[in-house]
DRENROFI-924122 format. One record per residue (C-alpha): residue number from 0; x, y, z; residue in one letter. Coordinates in pm, 1 decimal, padded with zeros to 6 digits, always signed. Example, Ala and Ser with C-alpha at 12.3 -4.5 7.8 and 13.67 -1.06 7.14 Angstrom:
+-----+----------+----------+----------+----+
:   i :        X :        Y :        Z : aa :
+-----+----------+----------+----------+----+
:   0 : +01230.0 : -00450.0 : +00780.0 :  A :
:   1 : +01367.0 : -00106.0 : +00714.0 :  S :
+-----+----------+----------+----------+----+
//
This chain:
+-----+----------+----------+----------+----+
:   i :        X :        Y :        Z : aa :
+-----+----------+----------+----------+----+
:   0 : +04376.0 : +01142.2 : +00768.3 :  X :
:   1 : +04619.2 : +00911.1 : +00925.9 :  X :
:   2 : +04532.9 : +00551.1 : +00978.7 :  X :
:   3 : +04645.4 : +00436.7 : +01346.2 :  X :
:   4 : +04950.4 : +00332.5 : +01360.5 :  X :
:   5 : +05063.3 : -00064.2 : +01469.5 :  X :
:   6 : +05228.0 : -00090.9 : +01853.8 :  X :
:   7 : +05563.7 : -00298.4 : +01937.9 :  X :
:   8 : +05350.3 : -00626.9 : +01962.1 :  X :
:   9 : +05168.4 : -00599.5 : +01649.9 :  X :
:  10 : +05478.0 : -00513.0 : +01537.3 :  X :
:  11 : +05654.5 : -00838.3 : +01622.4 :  X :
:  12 : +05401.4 : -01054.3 : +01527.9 :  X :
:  13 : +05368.3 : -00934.0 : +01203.3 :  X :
:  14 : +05756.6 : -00986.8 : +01144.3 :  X :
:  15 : +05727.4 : -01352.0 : +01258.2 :  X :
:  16 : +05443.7 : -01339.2 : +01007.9 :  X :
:  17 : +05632.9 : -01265.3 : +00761.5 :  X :
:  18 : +05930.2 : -01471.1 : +00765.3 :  X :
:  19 : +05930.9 : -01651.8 : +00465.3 :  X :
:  20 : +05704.8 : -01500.5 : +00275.7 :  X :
:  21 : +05740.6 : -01283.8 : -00070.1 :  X :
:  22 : +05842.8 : -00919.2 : -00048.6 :  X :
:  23 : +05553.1 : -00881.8 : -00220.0 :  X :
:  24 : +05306.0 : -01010.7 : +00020.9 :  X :
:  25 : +05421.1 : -00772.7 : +00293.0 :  X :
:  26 : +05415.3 : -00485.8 : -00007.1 :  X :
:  27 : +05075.0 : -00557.6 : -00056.3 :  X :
:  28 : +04951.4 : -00602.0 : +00316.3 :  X :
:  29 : +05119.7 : -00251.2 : +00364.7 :  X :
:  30 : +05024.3 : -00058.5 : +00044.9 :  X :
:  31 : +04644.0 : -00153.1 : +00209.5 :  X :
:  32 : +04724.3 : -00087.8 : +00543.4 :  X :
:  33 : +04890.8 : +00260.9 : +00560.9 :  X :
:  34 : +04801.8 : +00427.9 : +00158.5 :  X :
:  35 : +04833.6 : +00689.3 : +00093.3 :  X :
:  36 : +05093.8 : +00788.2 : +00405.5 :  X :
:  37 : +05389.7 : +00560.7 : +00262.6 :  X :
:  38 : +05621.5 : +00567.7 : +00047.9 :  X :
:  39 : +05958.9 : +00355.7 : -00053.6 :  X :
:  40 : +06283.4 : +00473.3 : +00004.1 :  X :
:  41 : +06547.1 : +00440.8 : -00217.4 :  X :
:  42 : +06918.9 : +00524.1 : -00367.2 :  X :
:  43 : +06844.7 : +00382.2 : -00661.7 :  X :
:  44 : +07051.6 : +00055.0 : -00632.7 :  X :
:  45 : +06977.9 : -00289.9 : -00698.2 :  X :
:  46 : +06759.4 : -00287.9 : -00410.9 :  X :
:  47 : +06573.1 : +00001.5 : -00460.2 :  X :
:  48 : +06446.4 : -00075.5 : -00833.9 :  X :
:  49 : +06331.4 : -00396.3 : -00756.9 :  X :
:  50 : +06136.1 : -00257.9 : -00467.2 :  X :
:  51 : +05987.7 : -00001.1 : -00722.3 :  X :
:  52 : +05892.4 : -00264.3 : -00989.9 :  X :
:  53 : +05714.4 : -00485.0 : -00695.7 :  X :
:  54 : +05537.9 : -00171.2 : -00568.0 :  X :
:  55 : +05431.1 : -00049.9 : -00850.8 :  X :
:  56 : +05256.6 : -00355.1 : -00997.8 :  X :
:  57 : +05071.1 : -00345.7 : -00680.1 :  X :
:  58 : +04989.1 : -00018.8 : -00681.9 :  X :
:  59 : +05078.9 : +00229.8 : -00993.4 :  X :
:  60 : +05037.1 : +00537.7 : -00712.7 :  X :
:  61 : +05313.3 : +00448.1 : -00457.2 :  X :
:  62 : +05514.7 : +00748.0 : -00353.3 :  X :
:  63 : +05904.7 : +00702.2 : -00406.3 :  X :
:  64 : +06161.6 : +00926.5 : -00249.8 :  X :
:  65 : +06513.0 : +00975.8 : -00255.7 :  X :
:  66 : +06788.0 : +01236.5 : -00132.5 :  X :
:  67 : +06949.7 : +01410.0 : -00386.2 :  X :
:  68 : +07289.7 : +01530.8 : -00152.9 :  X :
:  69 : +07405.5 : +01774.5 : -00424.0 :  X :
:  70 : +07692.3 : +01525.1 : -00496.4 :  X :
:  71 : +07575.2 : +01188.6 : -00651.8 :  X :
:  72 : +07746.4 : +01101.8 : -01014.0 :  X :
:  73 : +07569.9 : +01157.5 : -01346.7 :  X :
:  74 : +07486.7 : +00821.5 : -01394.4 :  X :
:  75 : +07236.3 : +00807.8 : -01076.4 :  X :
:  76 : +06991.9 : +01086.8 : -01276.6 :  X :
:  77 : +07061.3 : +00906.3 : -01589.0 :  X :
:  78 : +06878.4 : +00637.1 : -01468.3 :  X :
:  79 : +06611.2 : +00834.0 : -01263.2 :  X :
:  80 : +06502.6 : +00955.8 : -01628.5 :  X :
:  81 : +06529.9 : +00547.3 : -01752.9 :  X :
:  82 : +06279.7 : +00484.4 : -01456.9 :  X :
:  83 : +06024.5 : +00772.1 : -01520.3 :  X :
:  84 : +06038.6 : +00665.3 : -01937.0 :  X :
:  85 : +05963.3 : +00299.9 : -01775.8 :  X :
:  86 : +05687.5 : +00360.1 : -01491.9 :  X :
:  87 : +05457.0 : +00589.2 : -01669.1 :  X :
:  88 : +05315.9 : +00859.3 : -01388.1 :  X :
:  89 : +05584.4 : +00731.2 : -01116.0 :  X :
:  90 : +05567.1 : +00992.3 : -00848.3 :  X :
:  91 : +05899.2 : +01044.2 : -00735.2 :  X :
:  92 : +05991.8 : +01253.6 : -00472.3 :  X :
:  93 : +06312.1 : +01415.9 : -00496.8 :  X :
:  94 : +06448.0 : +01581.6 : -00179.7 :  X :
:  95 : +06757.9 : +01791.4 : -00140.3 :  X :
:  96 : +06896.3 : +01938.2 : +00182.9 :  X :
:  97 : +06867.0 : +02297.4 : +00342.0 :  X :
:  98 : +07099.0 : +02497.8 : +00089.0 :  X :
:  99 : +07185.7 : +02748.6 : +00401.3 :  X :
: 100 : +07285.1 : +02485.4 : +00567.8 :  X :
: 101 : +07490.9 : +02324.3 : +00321.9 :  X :
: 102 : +07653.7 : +02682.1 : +00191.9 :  X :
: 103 : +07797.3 : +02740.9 : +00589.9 :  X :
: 104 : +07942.6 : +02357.4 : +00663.2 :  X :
: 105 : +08135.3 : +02397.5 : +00295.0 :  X :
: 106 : +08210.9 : +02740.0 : +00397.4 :  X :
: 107 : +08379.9 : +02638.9 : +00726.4 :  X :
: 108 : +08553.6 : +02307.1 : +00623.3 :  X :
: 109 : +08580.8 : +02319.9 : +00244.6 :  X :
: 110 : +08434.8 : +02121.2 : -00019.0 :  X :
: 111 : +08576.0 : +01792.1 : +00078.1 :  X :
: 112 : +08647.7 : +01872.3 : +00426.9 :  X :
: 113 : +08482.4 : +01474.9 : +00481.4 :  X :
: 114 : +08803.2 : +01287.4 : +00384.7 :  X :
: 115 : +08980.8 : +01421.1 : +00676.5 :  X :
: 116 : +08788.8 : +01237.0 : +00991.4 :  X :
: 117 : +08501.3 : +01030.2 : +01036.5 :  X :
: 118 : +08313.5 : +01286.0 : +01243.5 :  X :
: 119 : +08371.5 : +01515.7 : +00910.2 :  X :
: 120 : +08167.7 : +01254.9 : +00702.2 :  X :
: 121 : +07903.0 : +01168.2 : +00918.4 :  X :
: 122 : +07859.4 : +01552.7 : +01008.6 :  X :
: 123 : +07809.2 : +01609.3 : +00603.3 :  X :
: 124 : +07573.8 : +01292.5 : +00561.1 :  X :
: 125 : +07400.4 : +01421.1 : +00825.7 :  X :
: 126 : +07307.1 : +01769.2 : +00697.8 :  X :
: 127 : +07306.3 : +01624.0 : +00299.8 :  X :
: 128 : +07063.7 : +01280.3 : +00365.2 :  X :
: 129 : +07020.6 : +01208.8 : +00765.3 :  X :
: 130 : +06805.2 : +01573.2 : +00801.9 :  X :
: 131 : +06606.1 : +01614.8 : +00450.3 :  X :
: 132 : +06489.5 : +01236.5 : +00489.2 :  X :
: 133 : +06385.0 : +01285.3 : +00866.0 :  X :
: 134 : +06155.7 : +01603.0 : +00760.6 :  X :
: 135 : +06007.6 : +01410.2 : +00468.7 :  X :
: 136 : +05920.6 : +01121.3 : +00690.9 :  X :
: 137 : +05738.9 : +01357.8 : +00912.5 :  X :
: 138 : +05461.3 : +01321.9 : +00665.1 :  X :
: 139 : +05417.6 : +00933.5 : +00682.3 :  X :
: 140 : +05290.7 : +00661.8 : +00888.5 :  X :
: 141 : +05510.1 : +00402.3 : +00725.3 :  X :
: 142 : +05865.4 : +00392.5 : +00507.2 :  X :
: 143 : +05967.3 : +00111.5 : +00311.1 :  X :
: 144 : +06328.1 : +00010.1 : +00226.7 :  X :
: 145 : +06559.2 : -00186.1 : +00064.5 :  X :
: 146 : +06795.7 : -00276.2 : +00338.6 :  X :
: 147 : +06869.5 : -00685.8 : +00322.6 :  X :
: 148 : +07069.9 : -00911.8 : +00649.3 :  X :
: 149 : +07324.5 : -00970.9 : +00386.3 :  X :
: 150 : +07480.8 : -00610.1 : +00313.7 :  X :
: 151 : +07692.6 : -00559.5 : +00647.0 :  X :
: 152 : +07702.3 : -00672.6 : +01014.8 :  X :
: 153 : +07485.3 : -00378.4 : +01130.0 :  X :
: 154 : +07175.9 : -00499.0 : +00902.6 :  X :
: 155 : +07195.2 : -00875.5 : +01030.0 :  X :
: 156 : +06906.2 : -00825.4 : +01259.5 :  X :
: 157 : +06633.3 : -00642.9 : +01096.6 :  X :
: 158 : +06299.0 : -00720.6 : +01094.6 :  X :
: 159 : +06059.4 : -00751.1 : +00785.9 :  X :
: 160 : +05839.3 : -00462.5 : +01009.8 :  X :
: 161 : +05972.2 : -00239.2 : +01314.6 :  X :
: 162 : +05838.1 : +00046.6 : +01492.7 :  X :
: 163 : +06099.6 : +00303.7 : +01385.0 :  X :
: 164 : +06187.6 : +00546.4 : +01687.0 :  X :
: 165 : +06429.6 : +00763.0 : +01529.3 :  X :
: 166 : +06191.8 : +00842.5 : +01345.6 :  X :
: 167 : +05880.5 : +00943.9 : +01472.1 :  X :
: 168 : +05760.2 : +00579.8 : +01610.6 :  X :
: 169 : +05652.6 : +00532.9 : +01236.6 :  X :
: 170 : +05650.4 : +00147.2 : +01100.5 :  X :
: 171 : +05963.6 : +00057.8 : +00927.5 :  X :
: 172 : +05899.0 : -00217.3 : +00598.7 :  X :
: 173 : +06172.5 : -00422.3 : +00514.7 :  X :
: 174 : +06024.4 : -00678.1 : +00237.6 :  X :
: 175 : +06362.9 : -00779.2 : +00089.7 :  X :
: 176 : +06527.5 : -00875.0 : +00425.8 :  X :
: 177 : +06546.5 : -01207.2 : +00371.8 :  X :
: 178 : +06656.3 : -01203.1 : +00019.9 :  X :
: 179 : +07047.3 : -01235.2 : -00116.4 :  X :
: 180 : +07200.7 : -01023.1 : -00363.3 :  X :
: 181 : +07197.6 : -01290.0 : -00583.0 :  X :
: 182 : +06822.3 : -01257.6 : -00561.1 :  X :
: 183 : +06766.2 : -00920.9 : -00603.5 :  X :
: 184 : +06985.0 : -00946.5 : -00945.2 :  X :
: 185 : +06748.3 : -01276.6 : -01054.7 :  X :
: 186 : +06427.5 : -01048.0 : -00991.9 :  X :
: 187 : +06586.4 : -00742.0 : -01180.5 :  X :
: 188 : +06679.0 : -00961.5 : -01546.4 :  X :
: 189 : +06373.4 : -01146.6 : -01497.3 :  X :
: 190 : +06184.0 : -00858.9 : -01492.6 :  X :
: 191 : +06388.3 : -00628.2 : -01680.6 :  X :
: 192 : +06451.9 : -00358.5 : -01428.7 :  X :
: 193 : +06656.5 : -00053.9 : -01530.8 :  X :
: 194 : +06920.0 : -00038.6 : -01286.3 :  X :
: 195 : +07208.8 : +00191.9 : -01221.8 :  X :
: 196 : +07515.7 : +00152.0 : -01455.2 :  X :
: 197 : +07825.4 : +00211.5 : -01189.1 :  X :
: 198 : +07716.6 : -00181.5 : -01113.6 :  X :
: 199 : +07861.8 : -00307.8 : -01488.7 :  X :
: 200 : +08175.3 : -00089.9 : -01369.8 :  X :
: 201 : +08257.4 : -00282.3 : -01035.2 :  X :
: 202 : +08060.6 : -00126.6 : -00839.0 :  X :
: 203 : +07863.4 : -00324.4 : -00526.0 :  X :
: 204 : +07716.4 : +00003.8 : -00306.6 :  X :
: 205 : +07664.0 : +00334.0 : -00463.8 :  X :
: 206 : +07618.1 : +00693.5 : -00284.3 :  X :
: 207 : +07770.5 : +01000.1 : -00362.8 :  X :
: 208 : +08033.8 : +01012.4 : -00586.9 :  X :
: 209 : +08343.8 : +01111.1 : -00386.0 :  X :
: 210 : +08241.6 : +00852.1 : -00105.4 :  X :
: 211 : +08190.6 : +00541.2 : -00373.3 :  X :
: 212 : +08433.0 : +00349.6 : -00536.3 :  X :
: 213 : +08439.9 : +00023.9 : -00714.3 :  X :
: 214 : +08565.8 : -00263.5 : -00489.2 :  X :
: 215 : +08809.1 : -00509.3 : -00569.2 :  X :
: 216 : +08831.3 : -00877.6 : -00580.4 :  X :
: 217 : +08811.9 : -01048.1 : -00246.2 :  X :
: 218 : +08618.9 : -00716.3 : -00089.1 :  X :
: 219 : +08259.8 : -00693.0 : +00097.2 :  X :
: 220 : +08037.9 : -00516.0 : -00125.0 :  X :
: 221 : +08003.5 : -00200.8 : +00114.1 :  X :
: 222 : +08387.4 : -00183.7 : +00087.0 :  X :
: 223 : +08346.3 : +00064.0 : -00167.5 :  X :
: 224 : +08154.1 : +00296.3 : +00034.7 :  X :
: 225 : +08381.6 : +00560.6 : +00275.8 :  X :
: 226 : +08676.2 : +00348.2 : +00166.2 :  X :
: 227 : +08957.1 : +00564.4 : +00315.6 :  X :
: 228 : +08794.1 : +00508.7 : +00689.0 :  X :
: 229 : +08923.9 : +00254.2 : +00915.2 :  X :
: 230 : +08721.0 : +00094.0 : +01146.8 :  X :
: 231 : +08408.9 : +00307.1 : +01108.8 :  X :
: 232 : +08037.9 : +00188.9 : +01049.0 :  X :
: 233 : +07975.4 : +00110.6 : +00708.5 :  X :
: 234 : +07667.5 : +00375.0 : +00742.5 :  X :
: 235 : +07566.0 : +00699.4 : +00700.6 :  X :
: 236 : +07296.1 : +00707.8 : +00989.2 :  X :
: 237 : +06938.7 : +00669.0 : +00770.4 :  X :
: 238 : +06926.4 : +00334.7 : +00900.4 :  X :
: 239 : +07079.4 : +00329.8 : +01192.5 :  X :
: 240 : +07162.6 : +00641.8 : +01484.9 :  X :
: 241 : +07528.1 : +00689.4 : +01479.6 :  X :
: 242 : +07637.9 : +00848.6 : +01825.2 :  X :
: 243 : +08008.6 : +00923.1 : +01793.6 :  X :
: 244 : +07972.3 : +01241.3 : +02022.3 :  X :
: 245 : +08209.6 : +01415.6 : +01760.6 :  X :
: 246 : +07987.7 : +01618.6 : +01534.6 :  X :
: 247 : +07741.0 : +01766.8 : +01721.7 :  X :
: 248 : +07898.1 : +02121.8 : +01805.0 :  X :
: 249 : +08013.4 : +02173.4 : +01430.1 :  X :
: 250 : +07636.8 : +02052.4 : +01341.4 :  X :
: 251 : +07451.6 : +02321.0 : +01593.2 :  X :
: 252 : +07717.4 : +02566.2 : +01501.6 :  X :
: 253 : +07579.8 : +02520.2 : +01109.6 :  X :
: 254 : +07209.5 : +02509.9 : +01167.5 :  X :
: 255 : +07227.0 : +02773.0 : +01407.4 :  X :
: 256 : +06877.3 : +02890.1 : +01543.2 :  X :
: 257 : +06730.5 : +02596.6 : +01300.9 :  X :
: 258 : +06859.8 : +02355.2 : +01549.2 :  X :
: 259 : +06527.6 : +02444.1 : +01745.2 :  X :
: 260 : +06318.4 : +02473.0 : +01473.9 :  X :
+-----+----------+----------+----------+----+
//
């Protein structure tokens, strides 16, 4: 049974709340409040295994999910094993998107068919991560992520909890908002976190691997992410809806009478 779910001014108050205290105050206050319909999202970055140590400390039953698009490097399931040798019993979700689907857009456009125009990328995160994540969170009353003010412009305003309407009107948990990369990376030595590998090999973001790069010197760390685009969002449209008006058609042409589903 579902517990009832917070409104827009519970919702507020509970961000001013808080501001300025641990991530793993508002873990705890949520684990309590919405168990066992949450989980914790993550790509298994910096963010994401720090979220899972917290959480799991807490609570040894949290749910974690991620998206596996059918093209993330090697190193990402090398250190999915690493976590479940750590976190004895971890339930991990691991979701992967409609194969149908994902057989007809490769079939139109080709394999990498995403370099070519923005629309093309956003039109193949959308049918690898944007759709298998949106069905999963069908089954929750609250999601908790990683996402921090200090990643890119689009994240500067988020809110330790939000009502999330793209998805469902469930609540949104950001505990690490206020928290600097630099702070993540303290928590993960301290603690001795297994985290992903691509981050001793200059990487600052990580994805899939033909959309991921290291950066150089002087670059944001989401400069590695969609690197050949100019003047596109930084995102893949998880975390934020991404209206371009360009990939709709090609998406309803590929989901066909699933579109109504």
């Amino acid at each position: 049974m579902s517990v009832e779910l917070i409104d827009e001014l519970e919702a507020g108050e509970l961000a001013v709340a808080f501001e300025g205290e641990e991530p793993e105050t508002v873990l705890e206050w949520a684990i309590e409040r919405f168990s066992p319909r949450i989980a914790i999202s993550t790509a298994f970055q910096n963010d994401g295994v720090a979220l899972l140590d917290m959480a799991y400390k807490i609570d040894p039953e949290i749910r974690l999910f991620s998206v596996d698009t059918g093209r993330l490097p090697q190193e990402t399931f090398d250190l999915v094993e690493q976590l479940r040798d750590r976190y004895s019993g971890l339930k991990l979700d691991l979701l992967v998107p409609n194969a149908r689907h994902v057989e007809r857009m490769v079939a139109r456009n080709g394999p990498n068919f995403f370099y070519r125009s923005v629309d093309n990328r956003l039109l193949c995160c959308n049918l690898r991560k944007v759709q298998p994540l949106t069905k999963y969170l069908h089954s929750l009353d609250a999601w908790v992520t990683g996402l921090r003010r200090d990643q890119w412009a689009t994240r500067t305003n988020i809110r330790k909890v939000e009502i999330d309407h793209d998805h469902g009107a469930i609540v949104k948990l950001t505990p690490l908002a206020e928290w600097t990369e630099e702070e993540v990376w303290d928590y993960i030595r301290e603690n001795d976190v297994p985290y992903h590998p691509l981050y001793d090999r200059g990487y600052t973001s990580i994805g899939c691997a033909p959309c991921t790069r290291a950066i150089q010197p002087g670059e944001p760390n989401r400069a590695g992410r969609w690197w050949w685009e100019e003047n596109a969002p930084k995102e893949c449209g998880i975390h934020c809806a991404i209206e371009t008006g360009g990939f709709e058609h090609e998406l309803h042409a590929i989901l066909g009478d699933d579109a109504h589903a």
